[in-house]
C-alpha positions in Angstrom: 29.0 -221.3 56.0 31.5 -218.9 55.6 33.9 -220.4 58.7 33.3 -223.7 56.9 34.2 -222.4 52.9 37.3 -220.8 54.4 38.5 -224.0 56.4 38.3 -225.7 53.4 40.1 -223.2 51.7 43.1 -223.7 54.1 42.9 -227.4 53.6 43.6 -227.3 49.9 46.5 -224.8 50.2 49.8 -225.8 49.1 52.4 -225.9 51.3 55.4 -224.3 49.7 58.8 -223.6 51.2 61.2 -221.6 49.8 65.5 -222.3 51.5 68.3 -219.9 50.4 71.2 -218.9 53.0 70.5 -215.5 53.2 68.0 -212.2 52.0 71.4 -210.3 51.8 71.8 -207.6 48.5 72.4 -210.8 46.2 70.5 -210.9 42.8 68.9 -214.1 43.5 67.8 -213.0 46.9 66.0 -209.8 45.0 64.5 -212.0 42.5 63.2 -214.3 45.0 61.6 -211.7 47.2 59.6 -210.5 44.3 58.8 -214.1 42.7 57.5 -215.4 46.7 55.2 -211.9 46.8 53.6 -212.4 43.1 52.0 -215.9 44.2 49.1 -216.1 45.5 48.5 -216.7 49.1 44.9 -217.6 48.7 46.2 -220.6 46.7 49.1 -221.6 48.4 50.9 -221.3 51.9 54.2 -219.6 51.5 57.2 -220.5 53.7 60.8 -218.7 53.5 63.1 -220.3 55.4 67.0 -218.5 55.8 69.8 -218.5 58.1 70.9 -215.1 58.1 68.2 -212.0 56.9 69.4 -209.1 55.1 68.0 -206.3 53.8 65.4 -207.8 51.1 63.9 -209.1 53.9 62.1 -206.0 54.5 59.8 -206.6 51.4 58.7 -209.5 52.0 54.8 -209.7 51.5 53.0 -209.8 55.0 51.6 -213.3 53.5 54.7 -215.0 53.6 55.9 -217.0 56.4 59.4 -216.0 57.0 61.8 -217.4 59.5 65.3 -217.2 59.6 67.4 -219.3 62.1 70.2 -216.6 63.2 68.5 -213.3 64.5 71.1 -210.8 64.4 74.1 -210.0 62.4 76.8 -209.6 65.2 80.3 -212.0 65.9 78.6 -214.8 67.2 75.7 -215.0 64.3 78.7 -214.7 61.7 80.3 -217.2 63.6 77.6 -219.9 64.1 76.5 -219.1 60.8 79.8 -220.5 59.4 79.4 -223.4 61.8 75.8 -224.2 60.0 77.1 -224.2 56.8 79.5 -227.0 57.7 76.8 -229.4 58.9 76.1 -232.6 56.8 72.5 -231.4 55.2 70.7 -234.7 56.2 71.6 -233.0 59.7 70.8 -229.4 59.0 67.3 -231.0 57.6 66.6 -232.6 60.9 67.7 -229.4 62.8 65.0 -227.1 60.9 62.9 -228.6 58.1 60.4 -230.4 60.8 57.4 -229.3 58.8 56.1 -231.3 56.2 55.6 -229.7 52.9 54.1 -230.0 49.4 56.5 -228.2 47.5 60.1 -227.7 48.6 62.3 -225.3 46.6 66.1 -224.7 47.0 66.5 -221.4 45.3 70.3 -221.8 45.5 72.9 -224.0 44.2 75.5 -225.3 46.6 74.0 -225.2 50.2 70.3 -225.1 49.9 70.5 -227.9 46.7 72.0 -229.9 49.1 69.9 -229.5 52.4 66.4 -229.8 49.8 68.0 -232.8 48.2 68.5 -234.8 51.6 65.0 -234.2 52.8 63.5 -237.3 52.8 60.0 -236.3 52.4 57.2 -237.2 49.9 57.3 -233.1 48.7 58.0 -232.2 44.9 61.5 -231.0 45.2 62.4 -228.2 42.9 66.1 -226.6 42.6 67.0 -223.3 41.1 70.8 -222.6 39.4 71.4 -219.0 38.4 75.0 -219.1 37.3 76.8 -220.5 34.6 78.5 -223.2 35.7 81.5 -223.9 32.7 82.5 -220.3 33.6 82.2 -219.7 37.3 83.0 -223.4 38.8 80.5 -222.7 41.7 79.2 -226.3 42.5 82.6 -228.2 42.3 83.3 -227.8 45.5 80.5 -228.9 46.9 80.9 -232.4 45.4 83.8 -235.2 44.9 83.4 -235.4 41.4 80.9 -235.0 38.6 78.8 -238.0 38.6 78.3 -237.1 42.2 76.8 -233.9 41.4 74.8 -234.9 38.5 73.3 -237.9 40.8 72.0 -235.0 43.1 70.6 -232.9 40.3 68.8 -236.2 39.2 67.0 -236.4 42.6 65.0 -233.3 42.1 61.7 -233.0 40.4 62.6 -230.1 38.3 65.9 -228.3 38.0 65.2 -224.6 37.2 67.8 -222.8 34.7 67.2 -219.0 34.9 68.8 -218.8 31.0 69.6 -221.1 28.5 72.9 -219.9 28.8 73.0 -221.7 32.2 71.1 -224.3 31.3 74.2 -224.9 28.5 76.9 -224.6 31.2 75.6 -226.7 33.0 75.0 -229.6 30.7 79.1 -228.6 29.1 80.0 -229.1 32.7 78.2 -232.2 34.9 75.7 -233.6 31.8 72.1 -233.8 30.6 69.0 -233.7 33.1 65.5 -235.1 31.7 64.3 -232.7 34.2 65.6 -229.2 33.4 63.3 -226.5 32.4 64.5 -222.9 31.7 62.4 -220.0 33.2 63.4 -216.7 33.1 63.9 -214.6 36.5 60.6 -212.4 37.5 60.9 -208.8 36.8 58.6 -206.6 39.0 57.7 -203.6 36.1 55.2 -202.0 38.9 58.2 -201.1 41.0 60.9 -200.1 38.4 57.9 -197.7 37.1 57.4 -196.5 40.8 61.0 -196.1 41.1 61.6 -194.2 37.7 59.0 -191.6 39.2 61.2 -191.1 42.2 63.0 -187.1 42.4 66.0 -187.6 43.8 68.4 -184.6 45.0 71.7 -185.5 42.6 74.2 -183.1 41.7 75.8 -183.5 38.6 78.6 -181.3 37.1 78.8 -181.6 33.4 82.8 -180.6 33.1 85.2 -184.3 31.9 84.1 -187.1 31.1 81.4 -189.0 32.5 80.4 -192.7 32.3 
């Protein structure tokens, strides 16, 4: 009964999978790390898929199912990782996004939007946009023109703003989405606390001015 209660269980998970380029020291690689180990794995089967690691990979959650494409950080990786970037993303999708999925969730704009966005697949596509977009021009190169990128953005699901600030830029910029929503990032409290109860040995010399 038990064997039987838990198969079931497995067969009612959600399939989620999570694409940014890299766990490097990013912001939006931190906040993912800690938003993919708050969900619950007894609901939902959590995928990370990277090309590069980096050092948040380290916390990931035992629970998630992590795989990065380039293994190590030397010449060549650096090099092939440039060659990766460059691939058409109905390619890179072919290469490695063979799995089928419920959920799929580009937690990047540029790259990852793209590669989520030419998946053919029947999965709920989701897309994540962390930076203002009328100040720091960060998607116009990744698209001939405005319409073009609005057309993408219109192929998702939901498009996640992490502000309304963002959300703003972005509708200034490329135009209005009927399926933006605006949810803050995750903020893990346990582990600030934890940290704020660190001793650490600083030196500090009180002499001048100090900022």
């Amino acid at each position: 009964i038990f064997l039987q209660k838990k198969v079931q269980m497995l067969l009612l998970l959600k399939k989620i999978l999570f694409f940014i380029n890299s766990l490097s020291g990013g912001g939006a690689e931190k906040v993912l790390v800690d938003l993919i180990n708050m969900l619950d794995a007894d609901k939902y089967e959590l995928n990370l898929l990277t090309i590069t690691g980096g050092v948040h990979e380290q916390k990931l959650s035992s629970d998630v199912h992590y795989r990065k494409i380039l293994k190590s950080n030397n010449c060549i990786s650096r090099f092939l990782k440039k060659v990766i970037l460059k691939l058409p993303p109905a390619i890179f999708s072919l290469l490695f996004l063979k799995n089928k999925y419920d959920i799929e969730i580009a937690y990047l704009e540029g790259f990852p939007t793209k590669v989520i966005a030419a998946h053919r697949t029947n999965a709920k596509k989701i897309t994540f946009l962390h930076c203002d977009v009328s100040v720091k021009p960060v998607l116009q190169h990744f698209y001939a023109n405005k319409q073009k990128c609005l057309e993408e953005y219109k192929r998702f699901d939901s498009v996640v703003f992490v502000s309304n600030s963002v959300k703003e830029g972005f509708e200034k910029t490329f135009g209005v989405l009927d399926s933006s929503k605006v949810i803050h990032n995750v903020i893990n409290t346990d582990e600030i606390v934890a940290k704020s109860n660190e001793e650490i040995n600083f030196q500090f010399n009180t002499s001048g001015l100090k900022i």
